[in-house]
C-alpha positions as CSV (number, residue, x, y, z in Angstrom):
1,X,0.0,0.0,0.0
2,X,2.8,2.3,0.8
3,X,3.8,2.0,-3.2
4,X,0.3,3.0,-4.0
5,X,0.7,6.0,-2.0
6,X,4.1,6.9,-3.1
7,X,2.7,6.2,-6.9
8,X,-0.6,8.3,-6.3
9,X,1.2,11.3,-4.6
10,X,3.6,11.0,-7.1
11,X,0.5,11.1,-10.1
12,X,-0.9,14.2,-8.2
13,X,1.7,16.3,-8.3
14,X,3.3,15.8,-12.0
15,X,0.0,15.2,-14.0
16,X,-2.7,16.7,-11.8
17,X,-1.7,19.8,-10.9
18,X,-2.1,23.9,-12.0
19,X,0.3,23.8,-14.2
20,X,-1.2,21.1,-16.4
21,X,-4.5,21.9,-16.0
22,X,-3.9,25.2,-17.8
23,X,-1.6,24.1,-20.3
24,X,-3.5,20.9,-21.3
25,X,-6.2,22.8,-23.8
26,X,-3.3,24.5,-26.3
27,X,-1.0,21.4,-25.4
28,X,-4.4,19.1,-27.3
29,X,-4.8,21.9,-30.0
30,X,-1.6,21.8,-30.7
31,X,-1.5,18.3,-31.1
32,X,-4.4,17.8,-33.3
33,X,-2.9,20.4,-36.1
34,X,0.7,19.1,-35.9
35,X,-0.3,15.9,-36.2
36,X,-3.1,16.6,-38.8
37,X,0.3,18.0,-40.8
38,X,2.2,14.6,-40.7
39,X,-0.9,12.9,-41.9
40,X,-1.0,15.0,-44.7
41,X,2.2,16.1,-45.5
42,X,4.2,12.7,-43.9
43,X,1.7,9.8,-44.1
44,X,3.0,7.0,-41.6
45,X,3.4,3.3,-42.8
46,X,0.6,0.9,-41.4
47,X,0.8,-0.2,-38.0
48,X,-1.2,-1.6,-35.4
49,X,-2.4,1.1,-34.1
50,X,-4.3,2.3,-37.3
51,X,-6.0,-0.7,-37.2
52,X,-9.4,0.3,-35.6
53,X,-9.9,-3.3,-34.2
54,X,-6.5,-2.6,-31.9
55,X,-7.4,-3.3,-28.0
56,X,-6.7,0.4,-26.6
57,X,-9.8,1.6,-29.4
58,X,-12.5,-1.7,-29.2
59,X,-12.1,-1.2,-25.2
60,X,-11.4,1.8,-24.1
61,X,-12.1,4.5,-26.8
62,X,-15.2,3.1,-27.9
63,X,-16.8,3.3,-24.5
64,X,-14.5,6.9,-23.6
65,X,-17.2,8.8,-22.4
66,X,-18.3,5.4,-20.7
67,X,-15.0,5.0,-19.0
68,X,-15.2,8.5,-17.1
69,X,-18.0,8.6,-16.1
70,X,-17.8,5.3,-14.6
71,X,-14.3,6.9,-12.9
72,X,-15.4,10.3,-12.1
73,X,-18.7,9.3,-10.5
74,X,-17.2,8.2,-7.3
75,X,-14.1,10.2,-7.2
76,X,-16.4,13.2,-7.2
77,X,-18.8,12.2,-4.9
78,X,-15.8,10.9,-2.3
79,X,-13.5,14.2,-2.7
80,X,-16.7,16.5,-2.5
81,X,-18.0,14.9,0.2
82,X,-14.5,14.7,2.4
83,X,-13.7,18.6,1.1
84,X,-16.6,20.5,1.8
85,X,-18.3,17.5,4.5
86,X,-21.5,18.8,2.6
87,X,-24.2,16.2,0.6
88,X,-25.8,19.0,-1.1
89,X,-22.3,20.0,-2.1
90,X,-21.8,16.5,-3.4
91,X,-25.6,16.4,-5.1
92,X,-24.4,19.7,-7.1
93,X,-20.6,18.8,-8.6
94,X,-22.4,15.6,-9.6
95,X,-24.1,17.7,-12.1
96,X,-21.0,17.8,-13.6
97,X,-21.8,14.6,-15.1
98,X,-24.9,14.9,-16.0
99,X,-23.8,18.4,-18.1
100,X,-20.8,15.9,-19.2
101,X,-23.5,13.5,-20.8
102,X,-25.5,16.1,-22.4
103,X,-22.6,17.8,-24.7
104,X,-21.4,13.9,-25.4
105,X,-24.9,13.0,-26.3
106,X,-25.6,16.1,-28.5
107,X,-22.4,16.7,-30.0
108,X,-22.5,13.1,-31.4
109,X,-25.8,12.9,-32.8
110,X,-25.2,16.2,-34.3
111,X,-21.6,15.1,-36.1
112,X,-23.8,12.1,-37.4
113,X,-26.5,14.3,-38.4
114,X,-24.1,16.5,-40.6
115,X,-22.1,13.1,-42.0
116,X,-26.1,12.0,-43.4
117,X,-26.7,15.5,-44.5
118,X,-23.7,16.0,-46.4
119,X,-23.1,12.1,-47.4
120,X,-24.1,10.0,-51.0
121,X,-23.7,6.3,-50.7
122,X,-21.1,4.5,-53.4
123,X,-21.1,1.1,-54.0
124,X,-18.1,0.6,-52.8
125,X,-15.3,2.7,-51.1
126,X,-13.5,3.7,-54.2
127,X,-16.7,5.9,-54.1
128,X,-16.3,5.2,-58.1
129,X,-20.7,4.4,-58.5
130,X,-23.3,6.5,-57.0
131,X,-26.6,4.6,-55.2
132,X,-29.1,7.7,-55.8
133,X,-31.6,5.6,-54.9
134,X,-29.8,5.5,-51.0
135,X,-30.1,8.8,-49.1
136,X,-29.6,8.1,-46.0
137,X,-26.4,6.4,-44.1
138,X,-28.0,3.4,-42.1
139,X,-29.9,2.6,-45.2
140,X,-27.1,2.3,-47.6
141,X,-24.9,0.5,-45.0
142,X,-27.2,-2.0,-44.7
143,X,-27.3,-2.6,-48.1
144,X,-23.7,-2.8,-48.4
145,X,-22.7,0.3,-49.7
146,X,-20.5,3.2,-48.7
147,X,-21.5,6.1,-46.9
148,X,-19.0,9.2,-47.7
149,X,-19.9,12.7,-46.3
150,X,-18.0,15.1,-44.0
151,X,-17.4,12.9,-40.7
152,X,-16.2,15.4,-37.8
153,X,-14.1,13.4,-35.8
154,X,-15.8,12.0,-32.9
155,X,-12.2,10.8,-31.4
156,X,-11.0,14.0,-32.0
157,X,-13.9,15.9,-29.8
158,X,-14.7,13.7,-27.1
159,X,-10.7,11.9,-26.2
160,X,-9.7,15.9,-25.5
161,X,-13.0,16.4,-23.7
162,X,-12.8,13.4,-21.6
163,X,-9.2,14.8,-20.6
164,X,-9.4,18.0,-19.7
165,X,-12.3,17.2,-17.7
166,X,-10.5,14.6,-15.9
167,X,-7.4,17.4,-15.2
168,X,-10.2,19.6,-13.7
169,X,-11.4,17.6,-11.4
170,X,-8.4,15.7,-10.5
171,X,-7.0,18.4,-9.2
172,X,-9.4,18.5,-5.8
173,X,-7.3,15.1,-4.9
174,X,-5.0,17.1,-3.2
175,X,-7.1,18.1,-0.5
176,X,-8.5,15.0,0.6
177,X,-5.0,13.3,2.1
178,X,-7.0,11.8,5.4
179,X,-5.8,9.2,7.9
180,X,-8.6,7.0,7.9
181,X,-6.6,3.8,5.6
182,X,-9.7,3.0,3.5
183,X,-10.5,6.2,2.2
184,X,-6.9,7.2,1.6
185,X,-6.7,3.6,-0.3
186,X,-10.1,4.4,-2.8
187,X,-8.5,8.2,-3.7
188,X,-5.4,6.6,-4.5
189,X,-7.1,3.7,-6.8
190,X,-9.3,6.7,-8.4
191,X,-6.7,8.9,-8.9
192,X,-4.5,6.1,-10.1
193,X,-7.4,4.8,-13.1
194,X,-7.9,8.4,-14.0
195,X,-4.4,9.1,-14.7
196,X,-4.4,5.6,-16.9
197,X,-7.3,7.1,-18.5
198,X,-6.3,10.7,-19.3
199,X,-2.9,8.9,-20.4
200,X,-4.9,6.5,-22.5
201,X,-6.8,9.5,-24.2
202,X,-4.0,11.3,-24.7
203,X,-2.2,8.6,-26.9
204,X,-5.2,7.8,-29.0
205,X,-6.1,11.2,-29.6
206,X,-2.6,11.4,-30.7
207,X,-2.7,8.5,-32.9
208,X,-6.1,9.7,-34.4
209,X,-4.4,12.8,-35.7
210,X,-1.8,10.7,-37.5
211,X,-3.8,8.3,-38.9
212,X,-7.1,9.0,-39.5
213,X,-10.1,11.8,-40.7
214,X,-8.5,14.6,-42.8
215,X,-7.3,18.2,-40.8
216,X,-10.6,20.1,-41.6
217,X,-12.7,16.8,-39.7
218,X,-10.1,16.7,-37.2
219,X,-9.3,20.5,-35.9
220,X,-12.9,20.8,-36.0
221,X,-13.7,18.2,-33.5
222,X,-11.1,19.3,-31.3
223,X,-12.8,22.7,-31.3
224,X,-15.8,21.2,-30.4
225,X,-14.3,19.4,-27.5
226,X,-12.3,22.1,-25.9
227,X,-15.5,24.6,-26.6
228,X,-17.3,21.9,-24.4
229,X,-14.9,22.4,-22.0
230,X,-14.0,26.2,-22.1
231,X,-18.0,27.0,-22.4
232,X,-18.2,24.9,-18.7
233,X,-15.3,25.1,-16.5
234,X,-14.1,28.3,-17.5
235,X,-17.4,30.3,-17.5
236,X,-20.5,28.5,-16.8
237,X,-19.3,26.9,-13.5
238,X,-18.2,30.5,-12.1
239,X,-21.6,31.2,-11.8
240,X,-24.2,30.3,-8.9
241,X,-26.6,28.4,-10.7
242,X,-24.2,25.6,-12.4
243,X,-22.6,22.4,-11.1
244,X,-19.6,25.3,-9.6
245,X,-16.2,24.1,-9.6
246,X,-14.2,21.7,-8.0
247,X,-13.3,22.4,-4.6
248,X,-10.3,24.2,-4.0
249,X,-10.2,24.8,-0.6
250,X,-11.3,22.4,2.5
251,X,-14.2,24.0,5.0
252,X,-12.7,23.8,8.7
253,X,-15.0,20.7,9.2
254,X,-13.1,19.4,6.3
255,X,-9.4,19.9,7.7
256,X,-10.1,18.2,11.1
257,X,-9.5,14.7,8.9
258,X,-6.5,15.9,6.9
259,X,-3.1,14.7,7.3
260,X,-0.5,17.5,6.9
């Protein structure tokens, strides 16, 4: 257990700390555009990474928004709680979440809306025949055919969204070092699967920008995931009626369990 601590501690202050939480958002643009470049300019030979059946994408970035939540639910709900030593408190960063699921849910439906809007079906991906009879994606999928319209990237929005909200509220772990074993042991675990999460992100959104969707698809979804992210934590959640920020400061209550 005393490795998990050192390896938590040491987690909290290289990866989740000020300094990358301010950084992270041009650190991700950054990275979508230089490596939109390569792709275009420098194409990479195959490998398995490109290979959309590789473990890292069936798994994990499939299932993304999936993983966090599952991750950030109780980490929340635990640092909230043992920061502030207030339920409603807890009740109202959980809405986090919630606001978390709603730009996921309508920021994917509206990417596949604008890939059927803007799509025509081929018979095959040379995209050499046109099915005119096939206007919309399921349909000519079903049938077999090719669906080719503009696809924003759905890696590129929701990896970068996913991480920056993870270096948010990560950053409240620092506050809840208590001497009570087993909930010094669950922060650690959390704080331990978020970092493998956020590092997991990073890589494939990484990877995505070398390999696949072209730069206008790519820098676009970015956008929309760092908007997602600006639009929340850095305005939104400054205001009283929002999920508010994480915590950033213990109450006295709080401080009578912390270890110094």
């Amino acid at each position: 257990m005393e490795l998990l601590e050192a390896f938590a501690s040491w987690i909290r202050r290289s990866c989740f700390n000020e300094t990358s939480r301010r950084h992270a958002a041009l650190v991700l643009a950054a990275t979508s555009l230089v490596g939109s470049l390569v792709k275009e300019q420098w194409p990479l030979p195959d490998s398995y990474f490109n290979n959309k059946k590789n473990v890292l994408n069936v798994y994990f970035v499939k299932v993304s928004w999936g993983w966090t939540f599952l991750c950030l639910l109780p980490f929340i709900a635990l640092t909230s709680f043992l920061a502030t030593r207030s339920l409603g408190a807890v009740f109202r960063r959980l809405g986090a979440l919630l606001v978390g699921t709603i730009i996921w849910f309508t920021c994917t439906n509206f990417f596949m809306m604008i890939e059927n809007v803007t799509g025509t079906c081929y018979n095959s991906s040379a995209m050499l025949v046109i099915r005119e009879e096939l206007t919309d994606k399921r349909d000519c999928i079903t049938s077999g055919g090719f669906w080719g319209g503009f696809d924003i990237s759905g890696h590129s929005f929701l990896l970068p969204y996913c991480t920056l909200m993870i270096l948010e509220e990560a950053i409240v772990a620092h506050l809840v070092r208590l001497e009570k074993s087993w909930q010094k042991h669950l922060i650690n675990i959390l704080t331990l699967s978020l970092a493998f999460l956020a590092s997991v992100w990073t890589l494939m959104f990484f990877l995505t920008s070398i390999y696949f969707h072209d730069l206008a698809q790519k820098l676009l979804g970015t956008s929309f995931g760092i908007f997602g992210w600006y639009v929340t934590y850095r305005w939104w959640y400054l205001m009283p009626y929002s999920p508010g920020l994480p915590p950033r400061s213990a109450t006295k209550e709080g401080k009578r369990g912390y270890s110094k």
